[in-house]
N, C-alpha and C positions, 0 to 999 in steps of 0.2 A: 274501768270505763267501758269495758268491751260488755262485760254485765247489764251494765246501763242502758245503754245505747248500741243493742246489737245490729241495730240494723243501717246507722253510723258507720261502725267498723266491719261489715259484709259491703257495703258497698265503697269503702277505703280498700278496704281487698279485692273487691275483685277490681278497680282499678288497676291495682299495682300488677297483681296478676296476668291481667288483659297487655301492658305497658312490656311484660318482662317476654309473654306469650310473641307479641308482633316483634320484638327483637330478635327473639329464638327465633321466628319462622326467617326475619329477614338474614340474621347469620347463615342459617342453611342453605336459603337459598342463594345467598351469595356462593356460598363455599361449594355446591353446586352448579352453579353456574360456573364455574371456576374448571371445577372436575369434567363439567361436558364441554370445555374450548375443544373447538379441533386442534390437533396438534398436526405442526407442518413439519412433515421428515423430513429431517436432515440427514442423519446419522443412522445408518442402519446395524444390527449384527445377523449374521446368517450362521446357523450351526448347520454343518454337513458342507463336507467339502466334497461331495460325489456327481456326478451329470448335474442336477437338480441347482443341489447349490453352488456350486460355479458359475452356473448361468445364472441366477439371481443375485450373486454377486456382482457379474462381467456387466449386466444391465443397469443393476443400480449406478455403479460405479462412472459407467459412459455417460448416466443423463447427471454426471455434476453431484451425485452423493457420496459419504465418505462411509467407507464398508470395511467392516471388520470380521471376515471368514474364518469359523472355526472347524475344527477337528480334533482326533484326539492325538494324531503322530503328526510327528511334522512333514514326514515321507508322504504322509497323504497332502498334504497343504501343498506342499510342495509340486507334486504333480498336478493337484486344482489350479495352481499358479498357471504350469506349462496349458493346462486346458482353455483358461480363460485368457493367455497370450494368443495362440493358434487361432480361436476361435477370435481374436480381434483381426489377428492379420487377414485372415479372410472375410471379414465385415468391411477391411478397411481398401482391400482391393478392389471391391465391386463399389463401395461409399464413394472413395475416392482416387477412383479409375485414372481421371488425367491431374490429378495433385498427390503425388505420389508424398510429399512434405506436410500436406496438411492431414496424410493416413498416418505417415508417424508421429506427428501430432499428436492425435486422436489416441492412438494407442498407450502413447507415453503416458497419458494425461489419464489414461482412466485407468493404468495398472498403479499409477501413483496415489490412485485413492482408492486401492485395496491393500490393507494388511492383513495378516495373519495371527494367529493365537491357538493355542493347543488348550486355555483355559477359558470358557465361557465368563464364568463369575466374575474372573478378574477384568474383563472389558466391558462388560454390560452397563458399567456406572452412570456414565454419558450417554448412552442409546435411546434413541426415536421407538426403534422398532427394533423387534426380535421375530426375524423370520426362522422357523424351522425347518430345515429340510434333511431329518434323519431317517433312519430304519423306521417301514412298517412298523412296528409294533408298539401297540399302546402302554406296555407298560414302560417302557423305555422313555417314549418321551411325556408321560407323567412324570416320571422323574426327576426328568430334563428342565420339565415349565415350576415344577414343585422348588427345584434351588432356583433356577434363576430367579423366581419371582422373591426368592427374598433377597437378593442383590440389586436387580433393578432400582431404576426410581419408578417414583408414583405415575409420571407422568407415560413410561414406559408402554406401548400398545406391544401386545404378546401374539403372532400369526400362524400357525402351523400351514404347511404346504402339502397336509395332506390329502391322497387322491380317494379313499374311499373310506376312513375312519371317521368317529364322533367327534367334531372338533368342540362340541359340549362338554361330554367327558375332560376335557385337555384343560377349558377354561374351569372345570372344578376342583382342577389340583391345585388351582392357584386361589390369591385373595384379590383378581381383579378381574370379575366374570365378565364386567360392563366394559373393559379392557381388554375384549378378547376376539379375535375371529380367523377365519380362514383366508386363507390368499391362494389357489390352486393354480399355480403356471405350469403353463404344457411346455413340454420336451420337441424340438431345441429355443431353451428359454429365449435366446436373444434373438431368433427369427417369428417365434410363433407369440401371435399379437395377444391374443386371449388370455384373459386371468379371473378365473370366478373367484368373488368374493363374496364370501360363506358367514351369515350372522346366524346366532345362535339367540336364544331365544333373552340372553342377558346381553348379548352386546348392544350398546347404546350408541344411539345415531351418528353424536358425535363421532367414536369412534371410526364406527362405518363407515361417513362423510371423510375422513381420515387415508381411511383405506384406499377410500376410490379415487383422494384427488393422487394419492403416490400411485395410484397405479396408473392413475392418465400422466403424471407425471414422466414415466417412464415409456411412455407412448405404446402404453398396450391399452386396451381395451376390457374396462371393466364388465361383467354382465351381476347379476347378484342374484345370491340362491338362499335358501333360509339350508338349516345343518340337517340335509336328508340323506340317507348313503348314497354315493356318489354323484351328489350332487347334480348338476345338469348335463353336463356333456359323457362322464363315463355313468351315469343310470339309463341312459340311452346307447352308449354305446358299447359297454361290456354284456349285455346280455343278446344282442347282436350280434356281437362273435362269438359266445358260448353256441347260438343256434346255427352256427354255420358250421362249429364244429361237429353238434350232434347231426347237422344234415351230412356230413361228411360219414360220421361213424353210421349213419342208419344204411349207409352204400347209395345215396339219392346222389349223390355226386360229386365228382375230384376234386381234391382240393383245389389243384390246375384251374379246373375250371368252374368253382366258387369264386376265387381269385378273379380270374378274366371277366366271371357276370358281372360282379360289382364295379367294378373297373372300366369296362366297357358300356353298361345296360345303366349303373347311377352315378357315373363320371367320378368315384372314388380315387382320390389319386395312389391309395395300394387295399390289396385286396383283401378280406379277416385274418387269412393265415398270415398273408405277409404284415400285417401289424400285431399280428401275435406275437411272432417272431422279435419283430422288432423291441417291442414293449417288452416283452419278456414272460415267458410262458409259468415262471415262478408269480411274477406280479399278478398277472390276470387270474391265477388258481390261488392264491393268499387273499383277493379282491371278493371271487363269486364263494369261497368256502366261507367267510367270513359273514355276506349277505343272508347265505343259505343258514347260518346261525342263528341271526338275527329273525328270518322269514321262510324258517324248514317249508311253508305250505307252499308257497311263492314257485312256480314252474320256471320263470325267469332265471331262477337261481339257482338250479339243479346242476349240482356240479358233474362232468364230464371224466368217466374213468380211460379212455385216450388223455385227455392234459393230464390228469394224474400220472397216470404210466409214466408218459415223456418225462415229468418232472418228478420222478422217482429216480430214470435212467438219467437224471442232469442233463437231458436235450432242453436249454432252457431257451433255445434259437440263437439269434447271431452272437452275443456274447459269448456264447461255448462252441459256439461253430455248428449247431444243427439242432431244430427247433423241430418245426413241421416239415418244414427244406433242409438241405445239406448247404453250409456256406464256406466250405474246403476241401 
């Protein structure tokens, strides 16, 4: 019959065709639509139990989320605990100055919604978000987002906390690109309001939209950056301080009194060396040697043989007790 009558059965086909075609489009996009809901964090995991993540634990934790901080010893967890207790009790003394009962309150309640784990994979099952905050080094946490992401669920959003890495690179170890971006909180997490939130060229809005309501959630303040090396606040401010150091080595003038100009002349509350120091004179020389990789021509990026030396001789500032200052 199809011999007979071909042009009967081309247009019996392409009917069916047409019929099976708008079912397909509509299952996708259903099922699409499905995969771009915002998802509302509840549950968080944070790997790294060091400054970084303890305070995005200590924060989550206080605005009502249930947070699962890992590490790989328990000795470390353990002292992240005592970090993010301390670091309540003094929240809760200045919070709640004349209710001395409603700081311990506060305190109980949000150490009560952090636990601990020495294993990632085996907590991840139920998680919102997986914030990361471990070691600089990109192959380490490839690694990291490569298991977790086969443990997680689908529904899982993946965040690195990194300060001057590809958070690109991170979402392609994994199988959920559109599911992927940065959260960058500044040091001390639970004081300092800011958190850039870094999309990558595959993260999808939802996600994003995602990101930013937990971060106003947590009463910080989103800004959003696309995934450019260091993003917005350290691509403006670490080559800043690289140039204060070269004006220091050119003999143009003390560090003392580098310090004092910014300080006094652009109301900085501490001066390049003294947040060298602070930051860490390892971090900032792992930060601009890395850019300078990336953009050998780039003058910005010209790394400095003064920070080298220092962090040769382990003067890596106040951590080790002497930086660009002596702190003992």
């Amino acid at each position: 019959r199809a011999a007979e009558c071909p042009t009967l059965y081309t247009v019996g086909t392409r009917k069916t065709m047409a019929s099976f075609t708008q079912q397909l489009v509509r299952t996708m996009a259903s099922a699409s639509a499905a995969q771009a809901k915002r998802v509302i964090i509840k549950h968080v995991t944070v790997v790294g139990g060091g400054l970084m993540g303890s305070g995005i634990a200590q924060t989550a934790a206080a605005t009502g989320h249930t947070v699962v901080l890992v590490d790989q010893a328990e000795d470390i967890l353990k002292n992240s605990k005592k970090m993010i207790e301390d670091s309540l009790k003094k929240l809760a003394k200045k919070k709640f100055a004349d209710k001395p009962e409603a700081g311990s309150q506060f305190i109980e309640k949000t150490l009560s919604n952090v636990t601990t784990n020495t294993d990632p994979a085996a907590v991840v099952h139920s998680t919102d978000l997986i914030i990361e905050a471990i070691v600089e080094n990109p192959t380490v946490k490839n690694e990291l987002f490569k298991t977790l992401d086969k443990f997680a669920p689908e529904h899982t959003i993946f965040a690195s906390n990194t300060s001057s890495l590809s958070v690109t690179e991170f979402a392609n170890a994994t199988t959920r690109q559109d599911r992927f971006g940065g959260l960058h909180f500044f040091n001390p997490v639970p004081v300092m309001k800011l958190v850039e939130v870094v999309k990558t060229p595959m993260t999808s809005q939802a996600t994003f939209d995602s990101l930013t309501d937990f971060i106003k959630a947590l009463g910080k303040h989103p800004v959003s950056c696309k995934d450019t090396p260091g993003f917005i606040v350290n691509r403006l401010l670490v080559p800043y301080l690289m140039e204060a150091v070269r004006l220091y080595e050119r003999g143009h003038a003390s560090k003392e009194d580098i310090d004092v100009g910014m300080k006094l002349g652009a109301s900085y509350p501490m001066g390049p060396f003294e947040l060298l120091d602070y930051v860490g004179l390892d971090t900032s020389k792992y930060i601009i040697d890395g850019w300078h990789e990336l953009e050998p021509e780039n003058p910005l990026f010209t790394p400095s043989d003064l920070l080298n030396r220092l962090v040769e001789e382990k003067k890596l500032g106040r951590k080790t007790g002497e930086g660009f200052y002596k702190y003992r």
